[in-house]
C-alpha positions as CSV (number, residue, x, y, z in Angstrom):
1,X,-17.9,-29.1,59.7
2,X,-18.0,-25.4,59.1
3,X,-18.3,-23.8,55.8
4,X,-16.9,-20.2,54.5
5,X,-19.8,-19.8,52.1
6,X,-22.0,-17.2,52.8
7,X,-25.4,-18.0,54.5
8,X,-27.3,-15.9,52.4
9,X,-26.3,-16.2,48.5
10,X,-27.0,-12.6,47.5
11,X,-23.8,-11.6,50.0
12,X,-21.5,-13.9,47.5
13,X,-18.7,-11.7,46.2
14,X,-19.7,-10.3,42.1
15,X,-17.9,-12.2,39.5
16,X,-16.6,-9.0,37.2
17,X,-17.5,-10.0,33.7
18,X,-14.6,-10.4,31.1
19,X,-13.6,-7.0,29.3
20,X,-13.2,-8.3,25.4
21,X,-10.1,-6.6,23.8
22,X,-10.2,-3.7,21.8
23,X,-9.2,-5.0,18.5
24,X,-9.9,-5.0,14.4
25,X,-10.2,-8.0,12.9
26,X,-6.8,-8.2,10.5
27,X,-7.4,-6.7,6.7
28,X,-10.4,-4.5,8.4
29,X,-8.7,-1.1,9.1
30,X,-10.0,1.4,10.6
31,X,-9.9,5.4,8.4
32,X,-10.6,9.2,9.9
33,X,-9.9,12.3,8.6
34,X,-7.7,12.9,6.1
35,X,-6.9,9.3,5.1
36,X,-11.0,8.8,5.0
37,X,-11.5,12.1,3.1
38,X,-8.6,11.9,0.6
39,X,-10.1,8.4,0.0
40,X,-13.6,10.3,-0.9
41,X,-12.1,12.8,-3.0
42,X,-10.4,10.1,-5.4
43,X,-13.9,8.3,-6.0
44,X,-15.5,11.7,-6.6
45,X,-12.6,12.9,-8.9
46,X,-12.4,9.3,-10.8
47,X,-16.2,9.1,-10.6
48,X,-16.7,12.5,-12.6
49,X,-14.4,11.3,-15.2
50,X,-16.7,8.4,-16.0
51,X,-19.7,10.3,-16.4
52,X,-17.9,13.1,-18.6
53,X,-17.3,9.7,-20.9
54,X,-21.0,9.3,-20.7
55,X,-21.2,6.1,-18.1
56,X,-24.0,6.0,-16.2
57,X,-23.8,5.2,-12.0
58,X,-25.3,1.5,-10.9
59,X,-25.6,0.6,-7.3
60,X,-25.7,-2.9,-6.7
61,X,-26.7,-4.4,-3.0
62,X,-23.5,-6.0,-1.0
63,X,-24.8,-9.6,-1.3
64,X,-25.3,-11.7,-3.8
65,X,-26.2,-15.1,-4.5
66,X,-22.8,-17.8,-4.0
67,X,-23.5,-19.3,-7.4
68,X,-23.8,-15.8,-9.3
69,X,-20.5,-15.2,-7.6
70,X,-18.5,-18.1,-9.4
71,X,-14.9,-17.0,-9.5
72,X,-13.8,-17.7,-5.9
73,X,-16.0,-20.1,-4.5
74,X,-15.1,-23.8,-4.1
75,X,-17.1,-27.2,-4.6
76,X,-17.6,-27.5,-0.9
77,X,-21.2,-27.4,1.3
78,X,-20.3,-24.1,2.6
79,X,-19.1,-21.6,0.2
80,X,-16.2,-20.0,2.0
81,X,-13.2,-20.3,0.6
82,X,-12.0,-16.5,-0.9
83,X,-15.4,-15.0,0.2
84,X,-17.8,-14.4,3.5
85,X,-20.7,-16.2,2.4
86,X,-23.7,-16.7,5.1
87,X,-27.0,-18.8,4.3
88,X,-30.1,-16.6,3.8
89,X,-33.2,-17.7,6.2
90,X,-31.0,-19.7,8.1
91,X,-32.8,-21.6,11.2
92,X,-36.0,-21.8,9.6
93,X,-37.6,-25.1,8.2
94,X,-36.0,-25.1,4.5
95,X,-32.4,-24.2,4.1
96,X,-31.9,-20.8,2.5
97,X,-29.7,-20.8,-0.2
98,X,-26.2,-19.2,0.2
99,X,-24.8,-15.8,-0.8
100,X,-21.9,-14.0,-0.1
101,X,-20.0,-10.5,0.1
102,X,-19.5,-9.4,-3.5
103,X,-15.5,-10.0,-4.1
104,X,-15.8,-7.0,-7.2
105,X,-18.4,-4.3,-8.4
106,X,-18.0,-6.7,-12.3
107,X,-19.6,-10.1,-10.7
108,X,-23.0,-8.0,-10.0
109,X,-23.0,-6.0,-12.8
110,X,-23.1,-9.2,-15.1
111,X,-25.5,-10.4,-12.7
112,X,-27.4,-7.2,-13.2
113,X,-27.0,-7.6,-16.8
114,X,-28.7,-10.8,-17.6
115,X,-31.4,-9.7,-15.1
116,X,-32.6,-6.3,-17.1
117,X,-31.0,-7.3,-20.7
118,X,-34.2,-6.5,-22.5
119,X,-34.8,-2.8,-21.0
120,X,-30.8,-2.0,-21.1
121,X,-29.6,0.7,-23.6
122,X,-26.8,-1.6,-25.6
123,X,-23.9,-1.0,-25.4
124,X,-24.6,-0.8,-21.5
125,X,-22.4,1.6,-20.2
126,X,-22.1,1.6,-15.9
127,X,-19.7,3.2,-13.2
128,X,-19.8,1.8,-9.6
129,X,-17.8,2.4,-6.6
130,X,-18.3,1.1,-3.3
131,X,-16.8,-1.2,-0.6
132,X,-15.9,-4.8,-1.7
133,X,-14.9,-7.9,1.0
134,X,-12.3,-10.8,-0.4
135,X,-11.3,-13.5,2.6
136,X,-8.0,-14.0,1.8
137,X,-4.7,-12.8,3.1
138,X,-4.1,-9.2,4.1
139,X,-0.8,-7.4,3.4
140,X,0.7,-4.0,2.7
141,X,-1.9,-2.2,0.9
142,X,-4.0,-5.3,0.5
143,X,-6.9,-5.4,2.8
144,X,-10.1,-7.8,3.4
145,X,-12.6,-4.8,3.0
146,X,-11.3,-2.1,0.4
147,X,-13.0,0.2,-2.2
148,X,-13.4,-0.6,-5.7
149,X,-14.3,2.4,-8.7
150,X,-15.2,0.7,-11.8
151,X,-16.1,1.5,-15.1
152,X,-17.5,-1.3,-17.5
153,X,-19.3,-1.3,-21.2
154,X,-21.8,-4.7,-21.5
155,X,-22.4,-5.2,-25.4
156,X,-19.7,-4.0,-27.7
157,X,-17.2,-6.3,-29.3
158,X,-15.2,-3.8,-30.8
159,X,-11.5,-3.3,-29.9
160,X,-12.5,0.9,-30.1
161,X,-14.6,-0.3,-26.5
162,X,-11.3,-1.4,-25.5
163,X,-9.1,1.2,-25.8
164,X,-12.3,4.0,-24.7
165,X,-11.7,2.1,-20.9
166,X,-8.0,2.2,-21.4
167,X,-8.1,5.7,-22.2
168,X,-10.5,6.8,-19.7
169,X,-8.2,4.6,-17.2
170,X,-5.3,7.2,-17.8
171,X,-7.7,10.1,-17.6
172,X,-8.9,8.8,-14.3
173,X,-5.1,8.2,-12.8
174,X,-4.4,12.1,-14.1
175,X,-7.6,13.1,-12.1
176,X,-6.2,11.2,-8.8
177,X,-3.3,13.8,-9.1
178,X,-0.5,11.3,-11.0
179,X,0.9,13.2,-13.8
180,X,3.0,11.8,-16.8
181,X,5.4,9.1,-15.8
182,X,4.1,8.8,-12.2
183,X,1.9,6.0,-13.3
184,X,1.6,3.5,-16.6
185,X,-1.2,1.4,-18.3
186,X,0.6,-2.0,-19.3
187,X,-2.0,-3.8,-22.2
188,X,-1.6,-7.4,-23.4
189,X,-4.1,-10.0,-24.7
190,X,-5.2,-13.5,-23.4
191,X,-5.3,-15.2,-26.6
192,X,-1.3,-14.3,-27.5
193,X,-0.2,-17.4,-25.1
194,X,-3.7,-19.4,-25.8
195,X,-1.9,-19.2,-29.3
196,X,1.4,-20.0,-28.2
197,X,0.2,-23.3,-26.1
198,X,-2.1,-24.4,-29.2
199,X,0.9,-24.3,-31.7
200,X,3.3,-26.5,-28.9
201,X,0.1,-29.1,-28.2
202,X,0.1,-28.0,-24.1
203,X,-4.0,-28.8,-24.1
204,X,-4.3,-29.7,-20.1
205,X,-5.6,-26.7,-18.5
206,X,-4.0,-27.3,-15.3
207,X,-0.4,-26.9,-17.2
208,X,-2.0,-24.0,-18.7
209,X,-2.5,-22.0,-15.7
210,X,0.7,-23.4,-13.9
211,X,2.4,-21.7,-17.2
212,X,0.6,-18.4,-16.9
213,X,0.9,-17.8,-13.0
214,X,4.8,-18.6,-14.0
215,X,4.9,-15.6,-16.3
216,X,2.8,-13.5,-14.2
217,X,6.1,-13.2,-11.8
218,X,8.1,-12.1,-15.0
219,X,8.7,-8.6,-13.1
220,X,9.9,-10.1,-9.9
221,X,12.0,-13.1,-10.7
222,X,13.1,-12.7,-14.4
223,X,13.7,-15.3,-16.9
224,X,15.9,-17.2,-14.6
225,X,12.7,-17.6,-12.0
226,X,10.0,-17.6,-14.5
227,X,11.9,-20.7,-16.5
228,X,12.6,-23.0,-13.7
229,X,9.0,-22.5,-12.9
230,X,8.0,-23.0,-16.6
231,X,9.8,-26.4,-16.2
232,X,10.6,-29.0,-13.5
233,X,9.9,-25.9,-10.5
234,X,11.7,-23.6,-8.0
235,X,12.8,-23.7,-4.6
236,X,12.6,-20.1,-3.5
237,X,15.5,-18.6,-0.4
238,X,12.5,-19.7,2.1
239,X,12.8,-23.3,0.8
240,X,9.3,-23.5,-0.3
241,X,9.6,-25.8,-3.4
242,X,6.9,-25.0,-6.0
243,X,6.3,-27.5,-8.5
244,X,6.5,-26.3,-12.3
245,X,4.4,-26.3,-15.7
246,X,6.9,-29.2,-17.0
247,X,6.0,-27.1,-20.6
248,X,8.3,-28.9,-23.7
249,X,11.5,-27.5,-24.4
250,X,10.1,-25.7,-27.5
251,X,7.3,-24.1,-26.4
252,X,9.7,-22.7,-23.5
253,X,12.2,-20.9,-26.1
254,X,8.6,-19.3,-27.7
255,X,7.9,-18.1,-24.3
256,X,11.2,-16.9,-23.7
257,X,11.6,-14.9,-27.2
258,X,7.9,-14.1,-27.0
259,X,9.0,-12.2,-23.4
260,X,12.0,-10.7,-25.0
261,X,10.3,-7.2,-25.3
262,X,8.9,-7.0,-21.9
263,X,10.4,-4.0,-19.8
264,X,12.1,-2.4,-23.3
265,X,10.7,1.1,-22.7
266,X,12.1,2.7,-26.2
267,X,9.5,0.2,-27.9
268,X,6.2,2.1,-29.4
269,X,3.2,-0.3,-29.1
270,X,3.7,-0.7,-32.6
271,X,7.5,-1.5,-32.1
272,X,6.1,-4.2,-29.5
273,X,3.5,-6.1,-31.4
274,X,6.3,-6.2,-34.4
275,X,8.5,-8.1,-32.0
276,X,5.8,-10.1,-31.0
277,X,4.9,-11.2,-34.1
278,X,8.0,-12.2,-35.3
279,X,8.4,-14.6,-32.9
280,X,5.6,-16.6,-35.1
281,X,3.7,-19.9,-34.4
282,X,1.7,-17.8,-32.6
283,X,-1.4,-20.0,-33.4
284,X,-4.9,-18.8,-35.1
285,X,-5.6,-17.2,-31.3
286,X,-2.6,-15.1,-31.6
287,X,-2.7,-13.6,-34.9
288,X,-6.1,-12.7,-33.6
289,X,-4.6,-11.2,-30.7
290,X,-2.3,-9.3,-33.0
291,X,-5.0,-7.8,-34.7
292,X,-7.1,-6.6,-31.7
293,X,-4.1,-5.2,-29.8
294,X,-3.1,-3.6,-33.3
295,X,-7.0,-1.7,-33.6
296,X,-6.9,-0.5,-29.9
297,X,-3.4,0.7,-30.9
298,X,-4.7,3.1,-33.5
299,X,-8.0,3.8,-31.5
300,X,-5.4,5.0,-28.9
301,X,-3.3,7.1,-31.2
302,X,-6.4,8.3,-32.3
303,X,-7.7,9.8,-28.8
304,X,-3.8,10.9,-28.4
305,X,-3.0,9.0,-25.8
306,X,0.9,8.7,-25.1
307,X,3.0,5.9,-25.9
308,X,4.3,6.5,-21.8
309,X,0.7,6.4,-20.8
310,X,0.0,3.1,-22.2
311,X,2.6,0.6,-23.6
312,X,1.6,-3.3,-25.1
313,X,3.4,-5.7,-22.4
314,X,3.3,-9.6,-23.0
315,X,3.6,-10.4,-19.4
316,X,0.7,-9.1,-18.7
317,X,-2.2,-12.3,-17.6
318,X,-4.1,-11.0,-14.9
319,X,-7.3,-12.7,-14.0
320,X,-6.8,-16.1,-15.0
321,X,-10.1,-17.3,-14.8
322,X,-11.8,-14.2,-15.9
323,X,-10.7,-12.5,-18.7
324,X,-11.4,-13.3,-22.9
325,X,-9.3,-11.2,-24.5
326,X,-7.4,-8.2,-23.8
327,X,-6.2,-7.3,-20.4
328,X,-4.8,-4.1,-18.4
329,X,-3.0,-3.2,-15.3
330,X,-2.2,0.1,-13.8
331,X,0.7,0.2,-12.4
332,X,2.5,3.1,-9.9
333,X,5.6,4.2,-10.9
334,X,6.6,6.6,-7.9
335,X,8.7,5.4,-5.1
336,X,7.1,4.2,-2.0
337,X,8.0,3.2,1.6
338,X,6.4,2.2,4.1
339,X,5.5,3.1,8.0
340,X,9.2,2.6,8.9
341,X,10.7,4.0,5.9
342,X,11.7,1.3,3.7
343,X,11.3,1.1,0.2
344,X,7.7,-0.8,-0.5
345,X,7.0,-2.0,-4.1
346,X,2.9,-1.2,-4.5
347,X,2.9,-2.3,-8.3
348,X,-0.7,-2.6,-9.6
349,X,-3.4,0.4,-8.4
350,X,-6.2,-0.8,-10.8
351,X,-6.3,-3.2,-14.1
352,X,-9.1,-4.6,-16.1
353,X,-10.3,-6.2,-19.5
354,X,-12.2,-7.9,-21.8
355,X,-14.6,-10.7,-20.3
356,X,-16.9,-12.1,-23.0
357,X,-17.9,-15.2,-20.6
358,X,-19.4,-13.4,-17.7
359,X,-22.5,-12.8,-19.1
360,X,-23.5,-15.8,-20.6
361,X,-22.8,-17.9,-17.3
362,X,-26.5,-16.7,-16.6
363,X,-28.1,-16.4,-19.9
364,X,-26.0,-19.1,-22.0
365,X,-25.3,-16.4,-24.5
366,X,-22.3,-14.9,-25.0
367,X,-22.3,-11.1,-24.2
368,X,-19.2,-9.3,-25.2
369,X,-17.7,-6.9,-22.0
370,X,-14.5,-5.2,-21.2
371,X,-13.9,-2.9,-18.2
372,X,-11.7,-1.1,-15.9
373,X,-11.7,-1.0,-12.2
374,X,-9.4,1.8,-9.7
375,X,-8.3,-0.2,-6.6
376,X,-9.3,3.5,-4.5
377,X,-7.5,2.3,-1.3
378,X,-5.2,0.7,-2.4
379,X,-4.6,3.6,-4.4
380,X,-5.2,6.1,-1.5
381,X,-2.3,3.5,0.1
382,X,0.0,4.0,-2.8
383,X,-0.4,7.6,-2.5
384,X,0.4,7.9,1.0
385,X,3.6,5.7,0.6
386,X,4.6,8.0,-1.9
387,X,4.7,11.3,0.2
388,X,1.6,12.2,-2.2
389,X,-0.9,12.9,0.0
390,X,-3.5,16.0,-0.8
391,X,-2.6,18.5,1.1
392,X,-5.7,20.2,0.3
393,X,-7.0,17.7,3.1
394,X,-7.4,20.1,5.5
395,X,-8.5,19.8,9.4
396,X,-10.9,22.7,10.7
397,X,-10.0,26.0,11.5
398,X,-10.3,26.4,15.5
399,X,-11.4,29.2,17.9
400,X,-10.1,29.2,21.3
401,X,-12.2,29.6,24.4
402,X,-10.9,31.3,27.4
403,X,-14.2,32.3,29.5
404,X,-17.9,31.2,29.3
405,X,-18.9,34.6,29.7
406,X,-17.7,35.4,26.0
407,X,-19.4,32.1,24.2
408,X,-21.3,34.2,22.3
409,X,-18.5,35.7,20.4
410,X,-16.9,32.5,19.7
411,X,-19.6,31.0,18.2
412,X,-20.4,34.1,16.0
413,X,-16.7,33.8,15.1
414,X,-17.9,30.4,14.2
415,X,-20.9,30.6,12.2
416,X,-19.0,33.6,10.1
417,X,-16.6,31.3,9.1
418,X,-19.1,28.5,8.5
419,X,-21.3,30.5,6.4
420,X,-18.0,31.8,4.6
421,X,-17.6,28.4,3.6
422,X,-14.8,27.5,6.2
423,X,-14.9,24.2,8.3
424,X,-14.7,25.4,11.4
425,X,-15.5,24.4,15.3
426,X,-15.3,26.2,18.6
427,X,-13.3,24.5,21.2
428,X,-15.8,22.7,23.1
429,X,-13.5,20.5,25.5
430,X,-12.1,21.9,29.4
431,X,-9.0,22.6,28.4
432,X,-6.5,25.7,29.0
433,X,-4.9,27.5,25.6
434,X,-1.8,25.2,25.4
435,X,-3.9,22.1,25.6
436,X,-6.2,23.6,23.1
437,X,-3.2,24.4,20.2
438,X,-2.0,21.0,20.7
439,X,-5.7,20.0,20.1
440,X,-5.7,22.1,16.9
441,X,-2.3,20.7,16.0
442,X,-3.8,17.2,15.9
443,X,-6.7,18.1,14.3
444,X,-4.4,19.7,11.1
445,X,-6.5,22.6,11.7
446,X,-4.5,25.4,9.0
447,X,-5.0,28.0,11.9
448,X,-6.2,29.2,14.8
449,X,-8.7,32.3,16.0
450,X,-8.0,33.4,19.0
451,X,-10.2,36.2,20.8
452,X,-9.0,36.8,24.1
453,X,-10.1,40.1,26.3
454,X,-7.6,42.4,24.4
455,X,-8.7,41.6,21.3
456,X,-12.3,41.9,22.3
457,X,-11.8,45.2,23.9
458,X,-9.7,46.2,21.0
459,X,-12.7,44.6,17.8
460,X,-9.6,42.9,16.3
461,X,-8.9,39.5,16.1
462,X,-5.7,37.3,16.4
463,X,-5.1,34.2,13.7
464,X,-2.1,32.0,14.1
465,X,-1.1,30.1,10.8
466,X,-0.5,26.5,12.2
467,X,1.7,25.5,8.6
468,X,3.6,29.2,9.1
469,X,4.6,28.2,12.3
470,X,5.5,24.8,11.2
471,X,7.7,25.9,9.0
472,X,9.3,28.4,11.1
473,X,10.1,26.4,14.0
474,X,11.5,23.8,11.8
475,X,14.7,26.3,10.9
476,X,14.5,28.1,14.7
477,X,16.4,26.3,17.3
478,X,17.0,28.3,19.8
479,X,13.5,28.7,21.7
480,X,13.7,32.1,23.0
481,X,14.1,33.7,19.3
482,X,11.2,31.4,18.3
483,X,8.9,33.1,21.0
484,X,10.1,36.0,20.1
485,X,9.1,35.8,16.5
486,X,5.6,34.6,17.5
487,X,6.0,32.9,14.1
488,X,3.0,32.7,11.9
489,X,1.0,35.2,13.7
490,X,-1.1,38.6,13.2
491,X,-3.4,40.7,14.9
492,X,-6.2,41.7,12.4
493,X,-9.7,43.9,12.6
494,X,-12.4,41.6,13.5
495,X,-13.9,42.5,10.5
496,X,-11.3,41.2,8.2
497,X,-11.5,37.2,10.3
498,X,-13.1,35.4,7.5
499,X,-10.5,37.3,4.5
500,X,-7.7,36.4,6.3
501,X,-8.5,32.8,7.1
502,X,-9.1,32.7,3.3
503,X,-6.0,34.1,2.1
504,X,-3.9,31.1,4.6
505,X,-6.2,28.0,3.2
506,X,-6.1,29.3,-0.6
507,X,-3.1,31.2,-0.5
508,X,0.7,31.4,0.5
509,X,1.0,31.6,4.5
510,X,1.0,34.9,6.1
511,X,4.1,36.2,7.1
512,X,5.2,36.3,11.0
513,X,4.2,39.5,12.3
């Protein structure tokens, strides 16, 4: 019998080793230039307004231990539900205990809290920003790895604390470039519906949290939604049937009346808590409630913050598990679409709140805290949807190359408008000059410099303003009159490069020559 394989194994034919895909795990994007830059510029804007309101900066590391963690993590051997979790000095002879991803910059600042509480100045007053990981489902603007830009004072009980973060939230949406009625801060407080469940008798806490993730979809389904989900359930047009809070008829009309000012935007805070009140049987919780919301109320009026800036909004019941008191949610008022155009609803770009029981979950003490915390790309996100992107985001100005022989004045042409303070780069690719504008183009370079043999013979200079150009050959349509226009263009003394780049990036375009 023969045999095809070859006598000597070293002749067999190479096995090509698989290629893996080229891929991002989903909810991990990927961000360059302006997107990563504009991103920068909003924790560095919201970032100075926190210290301006005396906060100091806290860096925390990216791990901490599973059981400091608490919110998402469920009773199971490996803690992985909500977060990424890993076991420290795992393989060696003793299991390593488990920590995870932080899921928020507050978890680690209690953490950090309880740790240092003797050599803190109290009230403790921190700002952090940095990346934070959550391992649930990504969507439009929601991501698995995003940035976080929080603000948070550990030790004061007193409503004024309260309304300080809510102020400084709408001073910090103002510094991301959202001006009056662009954006609003909704406030509410935990302890109105832990009042309104104590006077109906709904003790089960399960029933409790079925009722407030009811109410939470106020703004998307109405009273129509939020009542069948308040009783029996709701079978939604996918035909997913969730079950409801089965709450007693009574406690259901409170609700209902108690919701009655939600979305009325003619209501001062003032008008609000009025209506609220007169609901009644609001429990001793509520009337507590009442009275907070009423003192960060005239704390606000105080630091003249706008009734359109921040309005009281009973729907409001964010963090179920988290929050004591008072909550807030920032939320974008400007329309947005998304990658194809159609209209995208972002809602919330940041919230916080009060969050007494954090603290003592380490120390057994109860440490009153409240905070605020800018979702910075999902902001960035919002922004973009919005057509609200900063156009001072800017690619580098770009010098041509035409001959080796004349690298020297390119990169003198460079450093001049380096040192002038202009990003800048010489063309460093093997490319001819069309290739090289479309590579400018990409880049959004705001102009070109372009020093060919005439204008080096000559000691002038030629700068093409990319936007002029734009703009012209948006209302030119007839190609030959565009050339001829040579649209955004001018032939300057070399002397002048660096003021005439300056007067494109910080002021109007240059006219066509």
């Amino acid at each position: 019998m023969t045999s095809n394989a070859p006598e000597n194994p070293s002749e067999a034919p190479a096995v090509e080793a698989a290629r893996p895909e080229a891929r991002s795990p989903r909810g991990f994007g990927d961000r360059r230039g302006r997107d990563l830059i504009a991103e920068r510029r909003l924790v560095a804007r919201v970032s100075e307004v926190y210290e301006r309101w005396g906060f100091e900066p806290l860096e925390t590391g990216a791990f901490e231990y599973a059981d400091a963690l608490g919110k998402f993590l469920p009773d199971a051997d490996r803690p992985n539900e909500g977060v990424f979790a890993l076991q420290d000095d795992a393989g060696s002879d003793d299991p390593g205990e488990w920590m995870a991803l932080r899921y928020d910059l507050t978890a680690p600042l209690a953490r950090f809290a309880a740790q240092n509480w003797e050599t803190l100045p109290k009230p403790f007053r921190r700002y952090a920003y940095g990346p934070v990981w959550r391992n649930e489902k990504p969507g439009p603007g929601r991501f698995r790895e995003f940035w976080q830009c929080d603000a948070d004072t550990v030790g004061s009980d007193r409503p004024e604390a309260d309304a300080e973060i809510i102020a400084m939230g709408c001073e910090g949406l103002k510094a991301a470039g959202l001006s009056d009625g662009q954006a609003v801060i909704r406030v509410s407080n935990r302890k109105l519906f832990d009042g309104l469940f104590e006077a109906g008798e709904v003790t089960d806490p399960v029933q409790k949290l079925t009722a407030l993730r009811a109410i939470d979809k106020f703004d998307r389904l109405g009273w129509e939604g939020v009542s069948a989900l308040l009783g029996e359930g709701r079978l939604d047009d996918s035909g997913d049937y969730t079950k409801g809070a089965k709450l007693p008829t009574g406690v259901t009309s409170a609700i209902k009346a108690f919701l009655a000012s939600a979305g009325d935007e003619t209501l001062t805070r003032a008008d609000t808590l009025n209506a609220v009140a007169a609901v009644g049987g609001l429990g001793h919780a509520g009337e507590a409630a009442l009275s907070e919301l009423a003192a960060i109320d005239a704390a606000l009026n105080a630091m003249k913050v706008g009734q359109a800036s921040v309005r009281f909004d009973p729907t409001i019941v964010r963090g179920l598990e988290y929050y004591t008191g008072s909550v807030f949610e920032a939320e974008l008022l400007l329309d947005t679409k998304d990658d194809k155009g159609r209209p995208l609803r972002f809602g919330s770009i940041g919230g916080g709140g009060r969050y007494d029981d954090l603290v003592a979950r380490f120390t057994g003490q109860s440490t009153p805290a409240t905070g605020f915390s800018f979702g910075v790309s999902r902001l960035a996100s919002a922004l973009k949807a919005a057509g609200r992107e900063d156009a001072s985001v800017r690619g580098p100005v770009v010098v041509i190359v035409f001959s080796q022989d004349d690298m020297q004045h390119y990169l003198d042409a460079v450093s001049e408008l380096r040192n002038g303070g202009v990003a800048a780069e010489v063309y460093l690719g093997r490319a001819g000059m069309k290739a090289q504008m479309k590579y400018a183009d990409r880049r959004g370079a705001p102009a070109v410099v372009i020093l060919g043999g005439d204008e080096l013979a000559a000691g002038t200079a030629t700068v093409k303003d990319l936007d002029a150009g734009r703009a012209l050959a948006a209302g030119v349509s007839d190609n030959e009159a565009w050339k001829a226009a040579r649209p955004g263009q001018v032939n300057v003394p070399r002397g002048t490069l660096l003021q005439t780049i300056r007067s494109i990036i910080d002021g109007p375009s240059i006219n066509a020559a």
